[in-house]
Structures are given as C-alpha cells and as structure tokens.
C-alpha positions in Angstrom: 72.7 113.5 59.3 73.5 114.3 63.0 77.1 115.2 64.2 77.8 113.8 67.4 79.6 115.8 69.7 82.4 115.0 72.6 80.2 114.7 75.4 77.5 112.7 73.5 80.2 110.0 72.5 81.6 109.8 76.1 78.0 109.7 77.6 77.6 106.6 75.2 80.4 105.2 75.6 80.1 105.1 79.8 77.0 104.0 79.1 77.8 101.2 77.1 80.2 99.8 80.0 77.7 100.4 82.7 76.7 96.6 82.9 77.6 94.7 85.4 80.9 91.8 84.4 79.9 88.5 84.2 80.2 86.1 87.3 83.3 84.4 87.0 84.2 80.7 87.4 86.8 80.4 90.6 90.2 78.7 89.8 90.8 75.2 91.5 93.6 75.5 94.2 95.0 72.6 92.3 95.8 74.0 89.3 97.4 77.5 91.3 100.1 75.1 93.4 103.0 74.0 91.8 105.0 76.6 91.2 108.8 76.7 90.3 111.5 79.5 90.1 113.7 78.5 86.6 116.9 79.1 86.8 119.1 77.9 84.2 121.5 80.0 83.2 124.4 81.6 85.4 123.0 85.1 84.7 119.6 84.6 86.2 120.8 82.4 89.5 123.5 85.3 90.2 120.7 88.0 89.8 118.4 85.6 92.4 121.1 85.2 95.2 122.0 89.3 94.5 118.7 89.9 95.1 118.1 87.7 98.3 120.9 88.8 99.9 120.2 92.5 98.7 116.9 91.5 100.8 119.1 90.6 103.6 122.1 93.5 103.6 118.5 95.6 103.5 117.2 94.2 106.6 120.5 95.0 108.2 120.8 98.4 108.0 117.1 99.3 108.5 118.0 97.6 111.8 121.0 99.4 112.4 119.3 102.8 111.8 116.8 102.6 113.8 
C-alpha cells in the first residue's frame, strides 16, 4: 500500500480542478429588473434615511476639506 504524501495530494488535487467551468447560460434582463427596497418596520426605514443622509453629511465635509 502507498502512502501519499502532501505534495502528491495537492498536485492531485490542482489537477483535478484544472478543467475549464462549464459555459454558462446568460440571465434574461427581464428577470434582473424589478427590484424593491422592503421597508417595513420603523427600525429598518430609520437605519435607510441615517444612512442616506450619512451619505449626504459625507459629501459635505469631503467638500469642505478640500
């Protein structure tokens, strides 16, 4: 019975994922549209507007700075 060592089992295992991925079907445009931000609780429409104007009081004061 052979031992394999280390570097045989990582030569066979890079060999093993040498082959190329299969060609993939492309995603219809239709099905990617359509999207819709959910937000139904107070919690997660106060974090939204904190963030956008986070986004905004940013804006500000890289302008200021410079």
């Amino acid at each position: 019975m052979h031992q394999q060592t280390h570097r045989e089992t990582a030569i066979m295992v890079r060999e093993d994922h040498a082959q190329p991925a299969p060609p993939h079907k492309p995603y219809p445009a239709e099905k990617a549209r359509g999207g819709e931000i959910i937000l139904d609780t107070p919690l997660k429409r106060g974090i939204f507007i904190a963030g956008l104007a986070g986004a905004v009081v940013l804006v500000l004061l890289l302008s200021l700075v410079r």
